[in-house]
C-alpha atoms as one frame of an Amber mdcrd trajectory, in Angstrom:
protein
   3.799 -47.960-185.829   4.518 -47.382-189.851   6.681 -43.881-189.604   7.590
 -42.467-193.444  10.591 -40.107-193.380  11.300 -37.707-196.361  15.313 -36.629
-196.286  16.451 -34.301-199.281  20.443 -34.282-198.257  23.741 -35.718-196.723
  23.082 -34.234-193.496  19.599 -34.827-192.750  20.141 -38.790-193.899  22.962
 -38.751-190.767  20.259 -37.317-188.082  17.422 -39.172-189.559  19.123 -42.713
-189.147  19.847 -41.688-185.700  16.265 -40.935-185.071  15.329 -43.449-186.849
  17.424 -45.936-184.550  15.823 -44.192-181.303  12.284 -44.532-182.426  13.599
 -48.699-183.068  14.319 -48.586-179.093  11.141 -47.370-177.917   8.435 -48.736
-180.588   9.590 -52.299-181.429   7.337 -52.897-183.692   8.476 -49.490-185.720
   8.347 -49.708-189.723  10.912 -47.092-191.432  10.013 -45.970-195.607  11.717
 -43.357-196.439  13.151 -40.989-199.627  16.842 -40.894-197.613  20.038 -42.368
-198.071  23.357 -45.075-196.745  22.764 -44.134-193.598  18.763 -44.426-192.929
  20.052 -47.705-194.997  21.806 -48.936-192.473  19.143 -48.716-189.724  16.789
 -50.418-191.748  12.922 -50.099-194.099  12.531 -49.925-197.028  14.193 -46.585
-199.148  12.014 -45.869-201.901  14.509 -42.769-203.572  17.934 -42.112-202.907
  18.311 -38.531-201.708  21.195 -38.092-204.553  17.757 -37.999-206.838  16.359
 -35.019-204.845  19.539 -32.731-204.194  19.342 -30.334-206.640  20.982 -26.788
-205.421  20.987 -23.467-207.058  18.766 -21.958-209.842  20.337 -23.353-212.920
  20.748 -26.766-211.928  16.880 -26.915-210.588  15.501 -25.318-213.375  17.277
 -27.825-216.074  15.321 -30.902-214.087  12.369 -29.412-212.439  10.657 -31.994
-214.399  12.806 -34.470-212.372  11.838 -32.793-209.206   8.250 -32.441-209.827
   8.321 -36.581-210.633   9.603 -37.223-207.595   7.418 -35.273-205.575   4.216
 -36.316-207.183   6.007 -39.786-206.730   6.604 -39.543-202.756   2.489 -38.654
-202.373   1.596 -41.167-204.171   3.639 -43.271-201.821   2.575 -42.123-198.854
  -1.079 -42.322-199.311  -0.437 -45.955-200.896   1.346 -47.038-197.019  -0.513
 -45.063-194.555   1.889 -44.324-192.550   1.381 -43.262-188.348   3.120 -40.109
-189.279   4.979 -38.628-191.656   8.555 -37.187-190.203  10.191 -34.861-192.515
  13.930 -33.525-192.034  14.893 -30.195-193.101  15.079 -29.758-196.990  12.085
 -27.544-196.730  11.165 -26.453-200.466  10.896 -29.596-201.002   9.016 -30.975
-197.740   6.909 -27.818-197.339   4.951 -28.950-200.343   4.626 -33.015-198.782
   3.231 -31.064-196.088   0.361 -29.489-197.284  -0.403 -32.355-199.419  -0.097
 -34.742-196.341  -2.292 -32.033-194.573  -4.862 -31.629-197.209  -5.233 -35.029
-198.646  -4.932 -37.504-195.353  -5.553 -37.734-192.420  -1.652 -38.231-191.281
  -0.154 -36.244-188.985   3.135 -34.337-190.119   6.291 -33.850-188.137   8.971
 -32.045-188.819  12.487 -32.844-187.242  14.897 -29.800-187.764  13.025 -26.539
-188.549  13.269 -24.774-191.717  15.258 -21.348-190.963  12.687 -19.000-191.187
  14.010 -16.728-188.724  16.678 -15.934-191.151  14.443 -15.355-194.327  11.160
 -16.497-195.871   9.517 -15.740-192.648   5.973 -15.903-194.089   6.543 -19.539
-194.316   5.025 -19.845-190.718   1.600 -20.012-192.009   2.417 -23.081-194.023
   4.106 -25.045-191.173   1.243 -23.690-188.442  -1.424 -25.146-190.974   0.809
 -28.274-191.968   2.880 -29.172-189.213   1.237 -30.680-186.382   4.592 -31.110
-184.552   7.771 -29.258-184.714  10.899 -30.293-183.100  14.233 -28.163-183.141
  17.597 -28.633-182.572  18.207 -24.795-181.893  17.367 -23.169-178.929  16.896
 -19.932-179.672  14.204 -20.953-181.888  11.671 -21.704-179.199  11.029 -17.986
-178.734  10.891 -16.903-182.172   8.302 -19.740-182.562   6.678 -19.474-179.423
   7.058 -15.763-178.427   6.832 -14.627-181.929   4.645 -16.587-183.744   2.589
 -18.168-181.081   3.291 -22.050-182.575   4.264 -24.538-179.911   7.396 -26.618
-180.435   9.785 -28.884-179.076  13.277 -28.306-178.429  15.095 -31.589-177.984
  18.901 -30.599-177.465  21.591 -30.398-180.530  22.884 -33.515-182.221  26.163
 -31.931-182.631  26.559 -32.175-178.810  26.227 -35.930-178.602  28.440 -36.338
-181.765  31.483 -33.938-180.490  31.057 -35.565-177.187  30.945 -39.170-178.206
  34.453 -38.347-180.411  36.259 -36.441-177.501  35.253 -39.372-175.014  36.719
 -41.828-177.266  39.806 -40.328-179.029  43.063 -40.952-177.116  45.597 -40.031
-180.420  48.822 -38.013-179.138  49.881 -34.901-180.927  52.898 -36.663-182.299
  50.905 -39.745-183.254  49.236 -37.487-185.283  51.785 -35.262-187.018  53.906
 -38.213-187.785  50.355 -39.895-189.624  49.655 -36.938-191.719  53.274 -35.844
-192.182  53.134 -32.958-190.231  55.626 -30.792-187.802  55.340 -31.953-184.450
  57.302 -29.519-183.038  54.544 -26.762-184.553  51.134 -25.718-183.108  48.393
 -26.008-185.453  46.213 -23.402-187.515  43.037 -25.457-188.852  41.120 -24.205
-192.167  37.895 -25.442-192.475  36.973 -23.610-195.745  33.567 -25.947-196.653
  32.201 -28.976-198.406  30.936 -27.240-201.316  33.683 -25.892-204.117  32.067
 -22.346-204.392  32.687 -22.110-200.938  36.026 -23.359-200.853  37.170 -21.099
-203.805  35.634 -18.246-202.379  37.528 -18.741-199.153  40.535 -20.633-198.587
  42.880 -18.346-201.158  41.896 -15.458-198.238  42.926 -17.332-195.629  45.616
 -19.099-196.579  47.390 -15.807-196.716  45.877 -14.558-193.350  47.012 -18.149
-191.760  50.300 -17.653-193.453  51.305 -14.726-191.846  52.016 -16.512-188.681
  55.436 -18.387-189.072  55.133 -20.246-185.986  52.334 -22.341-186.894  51.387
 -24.522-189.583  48.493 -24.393-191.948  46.608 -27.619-191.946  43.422 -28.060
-193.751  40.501 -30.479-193.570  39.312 -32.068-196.709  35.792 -32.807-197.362
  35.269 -36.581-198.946  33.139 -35.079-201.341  36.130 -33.029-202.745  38.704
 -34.381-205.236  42.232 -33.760-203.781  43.121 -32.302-207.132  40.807 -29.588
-207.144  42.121 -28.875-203.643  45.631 -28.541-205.349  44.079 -25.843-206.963
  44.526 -23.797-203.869  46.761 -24.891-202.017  49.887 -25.972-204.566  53.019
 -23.700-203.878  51.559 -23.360-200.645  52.764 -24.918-197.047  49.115 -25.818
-195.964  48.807 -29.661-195.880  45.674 -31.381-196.476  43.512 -33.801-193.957
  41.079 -35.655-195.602  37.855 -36.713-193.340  39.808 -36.053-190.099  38.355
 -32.860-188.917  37.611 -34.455-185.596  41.182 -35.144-185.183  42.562 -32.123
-186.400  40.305 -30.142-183.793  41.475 -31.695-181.201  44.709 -30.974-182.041
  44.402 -27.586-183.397  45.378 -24.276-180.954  43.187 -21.704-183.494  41.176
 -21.969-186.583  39.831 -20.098-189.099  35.954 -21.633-190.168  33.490 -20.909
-193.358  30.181 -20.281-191.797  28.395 -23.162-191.124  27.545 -26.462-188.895
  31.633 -26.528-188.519  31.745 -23.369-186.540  29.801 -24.871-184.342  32.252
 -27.901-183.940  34.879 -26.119-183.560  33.404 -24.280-180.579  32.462 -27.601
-179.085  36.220 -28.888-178.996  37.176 -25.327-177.900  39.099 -24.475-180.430
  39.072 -20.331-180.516  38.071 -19.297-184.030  37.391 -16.340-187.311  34.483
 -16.944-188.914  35.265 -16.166-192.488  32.799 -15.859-195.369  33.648 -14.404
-198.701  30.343 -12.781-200.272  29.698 -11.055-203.803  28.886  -7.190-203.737
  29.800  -7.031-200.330  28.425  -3.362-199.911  25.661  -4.310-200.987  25.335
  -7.575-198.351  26.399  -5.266-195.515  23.306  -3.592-196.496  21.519  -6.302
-196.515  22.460  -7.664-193.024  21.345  -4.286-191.950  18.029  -3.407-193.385
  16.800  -6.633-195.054  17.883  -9.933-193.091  16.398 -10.568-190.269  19.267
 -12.066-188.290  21.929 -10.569-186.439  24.412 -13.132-187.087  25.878 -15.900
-189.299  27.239 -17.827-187.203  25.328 -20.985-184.940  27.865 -20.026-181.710
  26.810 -16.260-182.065  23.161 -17.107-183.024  23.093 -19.417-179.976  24.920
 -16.876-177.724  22.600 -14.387-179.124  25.492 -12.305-178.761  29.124 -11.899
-180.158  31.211 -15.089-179.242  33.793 -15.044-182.588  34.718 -12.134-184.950
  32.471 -12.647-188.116  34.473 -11.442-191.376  32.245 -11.443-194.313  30.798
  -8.512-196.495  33.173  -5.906-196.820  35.066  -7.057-193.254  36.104  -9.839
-195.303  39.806  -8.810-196.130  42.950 -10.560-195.250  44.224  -8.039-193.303
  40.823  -8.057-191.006  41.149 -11.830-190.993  44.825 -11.687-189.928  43.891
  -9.062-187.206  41.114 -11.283-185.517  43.784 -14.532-185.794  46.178 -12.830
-183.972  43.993 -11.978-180.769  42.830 -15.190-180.182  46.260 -16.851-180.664
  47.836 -18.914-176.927  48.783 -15.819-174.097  46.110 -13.412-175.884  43.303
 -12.123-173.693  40.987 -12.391-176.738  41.333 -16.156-176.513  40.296 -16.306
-172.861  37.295 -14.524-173.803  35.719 -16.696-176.814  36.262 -19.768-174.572
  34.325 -18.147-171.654  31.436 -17.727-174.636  31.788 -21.542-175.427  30.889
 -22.599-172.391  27.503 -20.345-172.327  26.813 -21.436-175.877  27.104 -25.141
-174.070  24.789 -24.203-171.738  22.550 -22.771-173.940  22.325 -26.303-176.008
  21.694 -28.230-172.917  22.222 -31.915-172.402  19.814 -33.591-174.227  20.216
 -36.789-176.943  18.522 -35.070-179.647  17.224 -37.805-181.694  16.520 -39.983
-178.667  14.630 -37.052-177.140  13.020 -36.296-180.199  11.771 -40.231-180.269
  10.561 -40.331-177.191   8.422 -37.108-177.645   7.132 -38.813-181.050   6.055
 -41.996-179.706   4.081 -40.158-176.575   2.689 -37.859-178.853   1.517 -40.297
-181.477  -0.003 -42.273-178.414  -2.030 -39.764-177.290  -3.132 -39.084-180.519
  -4.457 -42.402-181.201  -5.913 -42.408-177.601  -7.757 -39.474-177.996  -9.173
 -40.038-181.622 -10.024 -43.513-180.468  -8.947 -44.739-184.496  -5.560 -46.005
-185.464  -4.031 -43.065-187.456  -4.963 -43.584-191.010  -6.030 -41.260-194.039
  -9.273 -40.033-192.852 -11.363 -40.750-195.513 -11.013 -44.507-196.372 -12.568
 -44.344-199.616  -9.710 -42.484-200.664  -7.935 -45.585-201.525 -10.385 -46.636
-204.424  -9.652 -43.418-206.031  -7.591 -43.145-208.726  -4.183 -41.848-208.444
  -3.944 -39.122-210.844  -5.717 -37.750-207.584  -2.543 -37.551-206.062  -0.779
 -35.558-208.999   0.742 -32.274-207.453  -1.056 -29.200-208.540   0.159 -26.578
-206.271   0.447 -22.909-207.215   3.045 -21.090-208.322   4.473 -20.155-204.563
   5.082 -23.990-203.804   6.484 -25.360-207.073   9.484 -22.323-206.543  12.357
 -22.653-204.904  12.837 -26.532-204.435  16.286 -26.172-204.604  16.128 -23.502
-200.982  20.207 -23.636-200.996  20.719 -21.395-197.898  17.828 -22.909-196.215
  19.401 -26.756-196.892  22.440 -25.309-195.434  23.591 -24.507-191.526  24.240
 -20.693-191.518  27.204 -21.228-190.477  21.645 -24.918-192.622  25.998 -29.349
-182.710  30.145 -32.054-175.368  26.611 -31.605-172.960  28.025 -31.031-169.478
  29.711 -28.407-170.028  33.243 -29.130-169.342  36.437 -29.378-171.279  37.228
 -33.174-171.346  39.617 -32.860-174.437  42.808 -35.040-172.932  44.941 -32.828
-171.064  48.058 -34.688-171.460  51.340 -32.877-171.904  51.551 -35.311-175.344
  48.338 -33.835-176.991  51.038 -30.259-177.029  53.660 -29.692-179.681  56.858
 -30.128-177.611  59.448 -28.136-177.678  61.857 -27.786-180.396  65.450 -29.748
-179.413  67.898 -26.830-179.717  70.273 -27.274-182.633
């Protein structure tokens, strides 16, 4: 079957190739096009735009090439009514996708999947009549989204486990690096226990955050401060923050570092779900403007009770959440300091890992998600007796200023959707702690002088 995949950003590239490579195993005669990236690359088809064309975030930056973005889209329906594709799998990036959507809806015949829901039990909840008139099938990779669709909303969907599970679990299975192994390849003390920063991937995050903790982390002598670099982040604008400091910098080895790490302090986001997964205890900070005013917010206006995936999956308090006006160094120093080795607070998060694992289940996400897809597209051809095309054949003699986007105001807003594109915090399956054991993987103790 012909399967078109629209991806707007880094992360929904990764889990699309991996779906893409599941749906390879179980339809071998699968075609992939696609608006995605290196990695949906890498499986194979034919990528018609590069999601680098697409990933415009924030106001500003949207507004100075909406023309762009309104090109592209017009450009992707075009496309997809040229190929006919089985279905039409899009990945997250809603204000973007919502719109293919209800053109795929409206203008074809083609069914519309979406893999990884748009967060709309955190805001824009009135989007659910666009996906329950769009979306023929929905498939999450958070659990506690099944009731807010199901209970809530009365829309069917498909939970197919967390790909953060597999990924974690895959890494821990294969990574056999010592303690002093590492230390001695990133210069570090091996005679100190670790405190990991994971301050973001974006630089407004990062500025926001690591000056705060930094001086939280740095109140605890014992330790070192070792932080993990995102590849998308020049080391000099890291040197920003952290020259004059003691914290040393990791580039792409958070994995690593996790393991390794005895406590860490996490911007909100996919990360803070990691770090749960390797059982690493952990603050969640998050530095936010008019914090007052937030708090407020979080109170009377957002519709979540929670930032953070481990907490949002718990559905209950699993790590100390410091943003709003809780966001202080002192607060953040305060939280560090119960969770630390020998502290009952420590004892107690890791207790709420292991629900939050057996809340996400076992599952291969994308190759439960591909199964589900093929089955479901079988049926659907059984039952309509037709190979899935555009429904109304004579579309293709039409001409394609047809297939120019026209759509009000409330769908050409808001392309850009940066908290929605991003984890709120826009995730080892069994349950147990397999992170090597050995005495090695443990800072030994200092030779006395």
């Amino acid at each position: 079957m012909k399967y078109y995949f629209v991806v707007g950003e880094a992360s929904g590239d990764l889990h699309a190739s991996r779906l893409m490579a599941a749906l390879g195993e179980v339809d071998s005669d699968a075609q992939f096009r696609y608006f995605g990236g290196d990695d949906m690359k890498a499986v194979g088809g034919t990528c018609v735009k590069h999601y680098k064309d697409l990933a415009y975030m924030g106001f500003v930056p949207v507004l100075l090439h909406l023309g762009t973005i309104l090109k592209n889209m017009s450009f992707c329906k075009k496309d997809i009514a040229r190929w006919k594709p089985d279905v039409v799998i899009l990945v997250d990036y809603p204000g973007f996708n919502l719109n293919i959507a209800k053109f795929v809806h409206d203008k074809t015949g083609i069914p519309v999947y979406y893999y990884i829901s748009p967060k709309i039990w955190a805001w824009k909840e009135w989007r659910i009549r666009n996906i329950k008139r769009d979306v023929r099938e929905l498939f999450s990779i958070l659990p506690f989204e099944v009731p807010f669709y199901e209970i809530k909303h009365h829309y069917k969907i498909h939970y197919v486990g967390n790909p953060t599970v597999q990924e974690v679990a895959e890494f821990r299975d294969s990574y056999d690096q010592s303690y002093q192994s590492f230390c001695k390849e990133h210069q570090l003390d091996a005679y100190k226990p670790i405190i990991a920063l994971l301050a973001g991937s974006r630089k407004q995050e990062i500025k926001d955050n690591l000056p705060a903790m930094i001086e939280a982390a740095s109140r605890f002598e014992d330790y070192q401060m070792v932080l993990a670099g995102a590849p998308s982040i020049s080391d000099s604008f890291y040197k920003k923050w952290i020259g004059g400091t003691d914290v040393k910098l990791v580039k792409n080895r958070t994995y690593p570092l996790l393991v390794h790490a005895k406590v860490a302090l996490v911007t909100s986001g996919t990360a803070t779900l990691e770090t749960a997964l390797f059982d690493v205890p952990q603050v969640v900070c998050y530095e936010t403007p008019i914090p007052r005013l937030i708090r407020f917010g979080f109170k009377h206006i957002i519709k979540v009770k929670y930032i953070s995936l481990v907490n949002l999956i718990a559905d209950k308090k699993v790590v100390p959440e410091m943003l709003a006006d809780l966001f202080t160094v002192d607060g953040i120093a305060s939280e560090l300091r119960k969770i630390l080795p020998g502290q009952p607070g420590r004892d107690k998060m890791l207790a709420g890992y292991q629900e939050v694992r057996r809340r996400l289940g076992n599952n291969v996400a994308p190759e439960q998600a591909a199964a589900l897809m093929y089955d479901l597209l079988q049926t659907y051809k059984s039952d309509s007796g037709l190979p899935i095309q555009p429904a109304d054949s004579a579309r293709e003699q039409e001409s394609e200023d047809q297939y120019e986007p026209s759509a009000p105001a409330e769908e050409n807003s808001g392309y850009s959707d940066e908290p929605e594109s991003q984890d709120f915090d826009s995730i080892d399956p069994d349950g147990q702690d397999d992170r090597p054991t050995s005495p090695e993987n443990d800072p030994p103790s200092r030779p006395e002088e």
